[in-house]
C-alpha positions in Angstrom: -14.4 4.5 -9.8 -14.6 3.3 -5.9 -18.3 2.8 -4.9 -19.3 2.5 -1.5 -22.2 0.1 -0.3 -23.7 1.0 3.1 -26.4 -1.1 3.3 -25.4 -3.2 6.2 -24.1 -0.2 8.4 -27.1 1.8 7.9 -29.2 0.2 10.8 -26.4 0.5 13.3 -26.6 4.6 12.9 -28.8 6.9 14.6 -31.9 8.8 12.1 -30.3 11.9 10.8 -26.7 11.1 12.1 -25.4 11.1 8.7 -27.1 14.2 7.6 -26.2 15.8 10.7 -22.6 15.3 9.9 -22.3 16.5 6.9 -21.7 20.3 7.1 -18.6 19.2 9.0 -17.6 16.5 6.1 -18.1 19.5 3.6 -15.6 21.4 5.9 -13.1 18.6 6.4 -12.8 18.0 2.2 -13.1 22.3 2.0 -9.8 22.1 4.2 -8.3 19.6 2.2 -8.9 21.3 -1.2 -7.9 24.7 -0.1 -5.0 24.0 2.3 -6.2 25.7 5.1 -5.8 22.5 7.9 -3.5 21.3 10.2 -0.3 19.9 8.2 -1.2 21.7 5.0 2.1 22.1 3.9 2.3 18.2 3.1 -0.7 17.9 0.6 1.6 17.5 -1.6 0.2 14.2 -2.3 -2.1 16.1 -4.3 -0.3 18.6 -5.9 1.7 16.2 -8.3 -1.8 14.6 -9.1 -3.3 18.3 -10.5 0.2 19.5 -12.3 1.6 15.7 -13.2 5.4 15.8 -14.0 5.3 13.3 -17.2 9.2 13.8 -18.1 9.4 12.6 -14.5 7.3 9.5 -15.3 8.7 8.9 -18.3 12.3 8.9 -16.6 11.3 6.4 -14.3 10.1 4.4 -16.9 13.3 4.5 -18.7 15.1 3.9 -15.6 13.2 0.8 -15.4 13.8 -0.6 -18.9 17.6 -0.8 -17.4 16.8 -2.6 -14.6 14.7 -4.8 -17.1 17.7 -5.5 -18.9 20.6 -5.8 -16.5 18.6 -7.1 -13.0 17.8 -10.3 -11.8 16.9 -8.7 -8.5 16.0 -5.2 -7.9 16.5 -5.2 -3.5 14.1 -2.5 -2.4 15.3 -1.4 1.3 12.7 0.9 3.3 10.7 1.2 5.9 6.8 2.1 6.7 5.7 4.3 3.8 9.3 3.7 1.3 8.3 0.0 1.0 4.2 -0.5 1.8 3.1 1.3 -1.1 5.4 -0.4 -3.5 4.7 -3.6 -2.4 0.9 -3.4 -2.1 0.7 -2.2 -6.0 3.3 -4.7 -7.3 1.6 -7.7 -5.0 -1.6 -6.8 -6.6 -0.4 -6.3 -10.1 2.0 -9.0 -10.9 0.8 -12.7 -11.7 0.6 -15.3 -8.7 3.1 -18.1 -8.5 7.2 -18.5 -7.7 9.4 -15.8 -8.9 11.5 -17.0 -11.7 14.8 -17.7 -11.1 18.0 -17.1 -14.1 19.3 -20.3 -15.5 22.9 -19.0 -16.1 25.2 -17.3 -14.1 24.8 -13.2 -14.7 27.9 -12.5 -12.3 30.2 -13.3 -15.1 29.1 -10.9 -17.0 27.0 -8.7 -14.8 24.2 -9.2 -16.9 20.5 -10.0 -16.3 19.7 -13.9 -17.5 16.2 -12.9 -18.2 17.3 -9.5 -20.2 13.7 -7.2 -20.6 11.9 -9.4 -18.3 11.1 -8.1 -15.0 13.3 -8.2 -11.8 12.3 -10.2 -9.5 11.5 -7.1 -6.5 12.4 -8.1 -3.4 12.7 -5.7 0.1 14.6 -5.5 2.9 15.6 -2.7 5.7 12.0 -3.0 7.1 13.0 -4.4 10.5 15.9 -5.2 12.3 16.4 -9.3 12.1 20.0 -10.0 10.8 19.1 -14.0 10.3 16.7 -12.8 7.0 19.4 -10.2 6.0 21.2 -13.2 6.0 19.6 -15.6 4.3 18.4 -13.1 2.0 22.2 -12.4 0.8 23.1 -15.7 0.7 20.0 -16.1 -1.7 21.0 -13.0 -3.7 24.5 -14.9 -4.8 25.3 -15.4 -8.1 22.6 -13.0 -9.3 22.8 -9.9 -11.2 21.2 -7.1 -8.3 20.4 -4.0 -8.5 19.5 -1.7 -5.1 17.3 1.0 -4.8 17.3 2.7 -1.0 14.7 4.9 -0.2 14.9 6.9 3.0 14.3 10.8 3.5 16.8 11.2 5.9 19.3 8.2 5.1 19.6 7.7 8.8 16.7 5.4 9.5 18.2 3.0 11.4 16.2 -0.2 10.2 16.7 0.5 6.4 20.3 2.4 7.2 21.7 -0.8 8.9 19.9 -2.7 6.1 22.3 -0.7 3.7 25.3 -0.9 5.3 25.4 -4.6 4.9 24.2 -4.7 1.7 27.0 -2.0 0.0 29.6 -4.3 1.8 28.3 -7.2 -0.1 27.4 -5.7 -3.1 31.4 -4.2 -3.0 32.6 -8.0 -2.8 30.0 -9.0 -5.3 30.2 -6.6 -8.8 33.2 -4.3 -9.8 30.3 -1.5 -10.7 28.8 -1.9 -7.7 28.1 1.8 -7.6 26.8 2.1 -10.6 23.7 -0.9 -9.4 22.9 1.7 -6.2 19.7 3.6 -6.5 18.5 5.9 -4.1 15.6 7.9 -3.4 15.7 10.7 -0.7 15.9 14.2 -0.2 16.4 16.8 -2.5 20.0 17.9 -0.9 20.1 16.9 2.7 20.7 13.7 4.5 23.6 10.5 4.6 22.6 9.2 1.1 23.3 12.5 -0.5 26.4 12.6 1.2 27.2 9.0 -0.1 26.2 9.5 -3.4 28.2 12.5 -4.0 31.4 10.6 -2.4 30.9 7.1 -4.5 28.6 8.6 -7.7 25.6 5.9 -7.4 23.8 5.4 -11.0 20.7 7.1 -10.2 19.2 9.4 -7.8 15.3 10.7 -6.7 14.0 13.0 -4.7 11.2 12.5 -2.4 9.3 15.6 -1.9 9.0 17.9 0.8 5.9 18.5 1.1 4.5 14.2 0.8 5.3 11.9 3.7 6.1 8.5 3.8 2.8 7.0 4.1 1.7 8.9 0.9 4.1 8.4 -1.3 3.6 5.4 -3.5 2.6 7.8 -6.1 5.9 9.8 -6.0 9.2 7.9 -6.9 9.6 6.6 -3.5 6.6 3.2 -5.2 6.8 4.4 -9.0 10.7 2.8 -9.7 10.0 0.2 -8.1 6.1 -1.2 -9.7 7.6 0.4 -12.8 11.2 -2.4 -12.7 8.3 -5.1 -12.2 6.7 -4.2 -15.6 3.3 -2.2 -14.3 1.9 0.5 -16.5 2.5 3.3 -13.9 1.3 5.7 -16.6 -2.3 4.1 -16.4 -1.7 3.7 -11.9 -0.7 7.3 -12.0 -3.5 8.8 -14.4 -5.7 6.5 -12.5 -5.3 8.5 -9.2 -4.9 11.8 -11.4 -8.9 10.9 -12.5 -9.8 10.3 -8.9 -8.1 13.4 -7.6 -9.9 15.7 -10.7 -13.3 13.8 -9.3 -12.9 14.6 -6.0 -11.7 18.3 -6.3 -15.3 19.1 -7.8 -17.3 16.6 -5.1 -19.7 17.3 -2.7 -20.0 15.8 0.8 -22.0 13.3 -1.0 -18.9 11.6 -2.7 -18.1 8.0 -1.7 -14.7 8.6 -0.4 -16.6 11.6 1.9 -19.3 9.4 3.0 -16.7 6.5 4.4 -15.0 9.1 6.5 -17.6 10.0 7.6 -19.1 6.8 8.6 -16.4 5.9 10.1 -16.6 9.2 12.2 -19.5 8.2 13.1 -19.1 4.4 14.5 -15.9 6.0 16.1 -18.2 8.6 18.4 -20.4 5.8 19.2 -18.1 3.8 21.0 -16.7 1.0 18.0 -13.0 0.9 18.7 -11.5 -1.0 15.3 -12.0 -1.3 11.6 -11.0 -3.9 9.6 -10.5 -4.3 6.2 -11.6 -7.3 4.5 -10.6 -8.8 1.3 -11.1 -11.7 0.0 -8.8 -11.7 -3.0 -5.6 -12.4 -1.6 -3.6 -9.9 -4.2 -5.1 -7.3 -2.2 -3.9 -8.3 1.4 -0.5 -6.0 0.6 -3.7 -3.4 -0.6 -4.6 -3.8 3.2 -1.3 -3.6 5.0 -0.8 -0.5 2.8 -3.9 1.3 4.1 -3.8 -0.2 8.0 -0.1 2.5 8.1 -2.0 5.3 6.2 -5.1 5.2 8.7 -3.4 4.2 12.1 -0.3 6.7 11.1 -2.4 9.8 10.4 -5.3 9.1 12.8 -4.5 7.0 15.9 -3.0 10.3 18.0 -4.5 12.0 20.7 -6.3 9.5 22.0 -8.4 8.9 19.1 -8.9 6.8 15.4 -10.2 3.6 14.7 -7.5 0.8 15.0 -7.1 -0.6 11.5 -6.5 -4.3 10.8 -6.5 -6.7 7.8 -8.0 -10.0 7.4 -7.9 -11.8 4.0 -11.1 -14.3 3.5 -12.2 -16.6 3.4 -9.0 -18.0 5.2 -9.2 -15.9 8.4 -12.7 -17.0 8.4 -11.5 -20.4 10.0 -9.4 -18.4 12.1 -11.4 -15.3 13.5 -14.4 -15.9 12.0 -15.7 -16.9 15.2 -14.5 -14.1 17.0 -16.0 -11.3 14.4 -19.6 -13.2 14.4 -19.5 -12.9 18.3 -16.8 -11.5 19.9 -16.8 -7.9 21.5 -18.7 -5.9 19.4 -16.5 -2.9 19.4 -15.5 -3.5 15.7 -16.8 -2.4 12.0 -15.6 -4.2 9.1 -14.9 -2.7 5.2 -14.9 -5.0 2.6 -12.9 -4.3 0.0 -14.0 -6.2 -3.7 -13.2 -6.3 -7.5 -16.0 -6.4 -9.7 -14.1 -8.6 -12.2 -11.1 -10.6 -11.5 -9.3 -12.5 -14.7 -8.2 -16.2 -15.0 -11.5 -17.3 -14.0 -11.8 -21.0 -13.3 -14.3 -23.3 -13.1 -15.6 -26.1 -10.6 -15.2 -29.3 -12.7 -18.3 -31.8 -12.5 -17.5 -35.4 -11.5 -19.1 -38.7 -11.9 -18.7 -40.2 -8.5 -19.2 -36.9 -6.7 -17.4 -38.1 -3.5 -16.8 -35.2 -2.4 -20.5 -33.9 -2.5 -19.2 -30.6 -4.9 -22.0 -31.3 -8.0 -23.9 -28.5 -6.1 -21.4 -26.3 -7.6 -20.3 -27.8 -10.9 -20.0 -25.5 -13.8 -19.6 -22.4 -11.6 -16.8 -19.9 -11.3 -14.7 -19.9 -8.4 -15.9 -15.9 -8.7 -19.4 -17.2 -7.7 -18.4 -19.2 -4.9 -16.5 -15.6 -3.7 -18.9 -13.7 -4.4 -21.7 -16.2 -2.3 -19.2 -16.3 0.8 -19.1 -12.2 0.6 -22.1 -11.9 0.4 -22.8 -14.6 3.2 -20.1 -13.0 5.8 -21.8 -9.7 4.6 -25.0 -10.5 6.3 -24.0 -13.0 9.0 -21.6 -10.4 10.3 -24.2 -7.7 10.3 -26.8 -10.3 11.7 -24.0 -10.6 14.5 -23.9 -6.9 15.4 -21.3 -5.8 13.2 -21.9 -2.7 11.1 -19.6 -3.8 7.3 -20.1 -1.8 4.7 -17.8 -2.6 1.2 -16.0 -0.5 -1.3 -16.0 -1.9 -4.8 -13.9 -0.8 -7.4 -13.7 -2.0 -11.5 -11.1 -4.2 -11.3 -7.2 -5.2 -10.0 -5.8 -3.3 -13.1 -3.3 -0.3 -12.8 -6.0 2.3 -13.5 -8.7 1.3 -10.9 -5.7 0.6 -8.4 -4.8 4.2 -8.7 -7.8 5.1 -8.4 -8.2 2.9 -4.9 -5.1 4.8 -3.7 -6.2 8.3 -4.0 -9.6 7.4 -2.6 -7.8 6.4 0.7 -5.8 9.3 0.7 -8.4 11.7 0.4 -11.0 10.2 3.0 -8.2 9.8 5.7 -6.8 13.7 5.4 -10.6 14.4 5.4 -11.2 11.8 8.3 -8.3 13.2 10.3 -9.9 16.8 10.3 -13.5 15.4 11.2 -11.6 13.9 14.8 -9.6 17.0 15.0 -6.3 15.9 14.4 -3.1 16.9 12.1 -3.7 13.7 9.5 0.2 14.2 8.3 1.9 13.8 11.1 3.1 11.1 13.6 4.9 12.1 16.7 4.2 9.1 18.0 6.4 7.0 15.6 9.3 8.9 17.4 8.8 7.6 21.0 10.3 4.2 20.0 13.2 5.7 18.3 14.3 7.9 21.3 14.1 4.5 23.8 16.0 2.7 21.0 18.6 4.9 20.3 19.4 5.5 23.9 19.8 1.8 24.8 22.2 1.3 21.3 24.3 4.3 23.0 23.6 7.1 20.3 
């Protein structure tokens, strides 16, 4: 369960404020239950949650035992929403350190070297810079790859370019390379449907209507993918199944109700940016994830909170100084575990040089947890309302449970400032000016 600390945000709102809010919040999450908002007809984010598709799961997970077997590299290519989820949950849930790399050569017999170990996941088609499509190809030789694409349409140009390239290579690389293409798009429509039914790929998803991009992670769109790198997406999906069945029942009271409507409330009183803090670095990708699901369903109209990331205590020695006493037209979130594993401790030494006995014998979660706790206060000291979300721990489960508990306060947050939380018309401007320069 997420659990939301206020305690140094409090003193920034006015007496009653959040009281005063609250039949609005209670309308907001009633809108959101009973589909009766703007953009309605894409909660379905939350239908799959309520009536959960386990053959599908299950199919995925077989899926994945393939790409176990045969893959060396599974080349995820997608943009915004087709890639951020995927890469947030398999960032956070798969060990630290260099990916491994096969010790034989698998193009000779199109084989994985590692057989039932996970792919290494890597992505691509997420901007337009040929010299890492490159380099990533030239990186890719000699290994046994499998690619899943993931676009709605199939014309997105970033991860539609991205594809081109790589099915020429893939062509000169494998015999079967057809049967190493994955894709994941629309039920009927769209170029990848027309490919697939002109070259038979080995394995096709649908994306559903009625979810966007930036919700998806819990659809096939992020499931194929966390699933090929060996996450339990049974526990992630039933994870976000709990926190869906506990916030169907919840009052305006509930955690993920009270954040939106905090943040409401530092929004109408003139604070212009949020940003989310971690300070485990497994959850930056946790960050990046959420700064497209809030700046993509709220920052329209002239409104939202701009989100941004920071991952402590690093940025500390790089805007530290400007969040203890820059403008103060910002709020932060911190986002911690409340266990992390692999603890380690400081050693004790006999010379003490370096002036560390202070700190000998503790875990490296205590020195965290005393620089949290210390940014906590200095930042609120500065005149910066923070307020921190904690959640059990980086396992699949409470991860799922983070995920739905971001999706629920922004469709909720999105009502309270009055706009359509499941659209982005915006994201088309860009597009438009592109495409007219490239001559389309």
């Amino acid at each position: 369960m997420v659990r939301l600390d206020d305690s140094h945000l409090r003193p920034f709102l006015d007496d009653g404020a959040l009281e005063a809010i609250r039949p609005r919040v209670a309308d907001a999450h009633e809108a959101v239950l009973q589909k009766t908002g703007a953009g309605s007809d894409m909660l379905g984010w939350r239908d799959l949650l309520l009536d959960p598709d386990d053959a599908l799961l299950e199919d995925i997970e077989s899926t994945a035992a393939r790409l176990r077997r045969d893959a060396d590299v599974l080349l995820c290519l997608g943009i915004g929403g087709s890639y951020l989820g995927a890469r947030a949950v398999i960032d956070a849930l798969t060990p630290y350190g260099t990916p491994r790399r096969p010790d034989t050569d698998p193009a000779a017999s199109g084989m994985s070297a590692h057989p039932g170990q996970p792919p290494e996941i890597r992505f691509a088609g997420h901007h337009t810079s040929g010299a890492y499509l490159r380099q990533l190809l030239d990186d890719l030789d000699g290994k046994s790859v499998f690619v899943n694409v993931i676009s709605k349409s199939g014309t997105t140009l970033e991860t539609a370019l991205a594809f081109r390239v790589v099915r020429a290579w893939m062509q000169d690389q494998f015999d079967d390379a057809n049967d190493r293409i994955l894709i994941t798009t629309d039920s009927d429509q769209g170029a990848l449907n027309a490919l697939h039914r002109a070259h038979g790929f080995y394995k096709k998803y649908v994306i559903p209507d009625d979810v966007g991009g930036r919700f998806s992670v819990l659809t096939p769109v992020g499931l194929l993918p966390i699933a090929a790198a060996g996450i339990d997406i049974q526990s992630l999906f039933y994870g976000a199944v709990s926190a869906c069945e506990d916030l169907t029942d919840a009052d305006a009271n509930h955690d993920a109700l009270r954040y939106a409507a905090l943040r409401a409330l530092l929004l109408h009183d003139g604070y212009d940016i949020e940003t989310l803090a971690v300070f485990e670095p497994k959850l930056e990708g946790i960050g990046r994830w959420w700064q497209q699901l809030f700046g993509e369903s709220e920052g329209k109209e002239g409104t939202g909170l701009f989100p941004s990331v920071v991952q402590y205590t690093t940025d500390l020695h790089s805007l530290g100084q400007y969040m203890q006493e820059g403008q103060r037209t910002l709020i932060e979130t911190f986002l911690m575990p409340e266990h992390t594993p692999n603890e380690i401790n400081v050693p004790k030494t006999d010379d003490d040089v370096d002036g560390l006995n202070y700190v000998a014998g503790r875990s490296m979660d205590e020195v965290t947890d005393a620089a949290y706790n210390g940014t906590a206060q200095a930042h609120a000291d500065g005149g910066v309302p923070n307020m921190t979300l904690r959640f059990d721990e980086i396992a699949p489960g409470p991860v799922g449970e983070l995920l739905y508990f971001f999706e629920h306060a922004v469709a909720v947050s999105g009502y309270l400032l009055d706009v359509n939380p499941f659209n982005q018309p915006g994201v088309e401007a860009y597009k438009q000016e592109m495409y007219e320069r490239l001559g389309r």
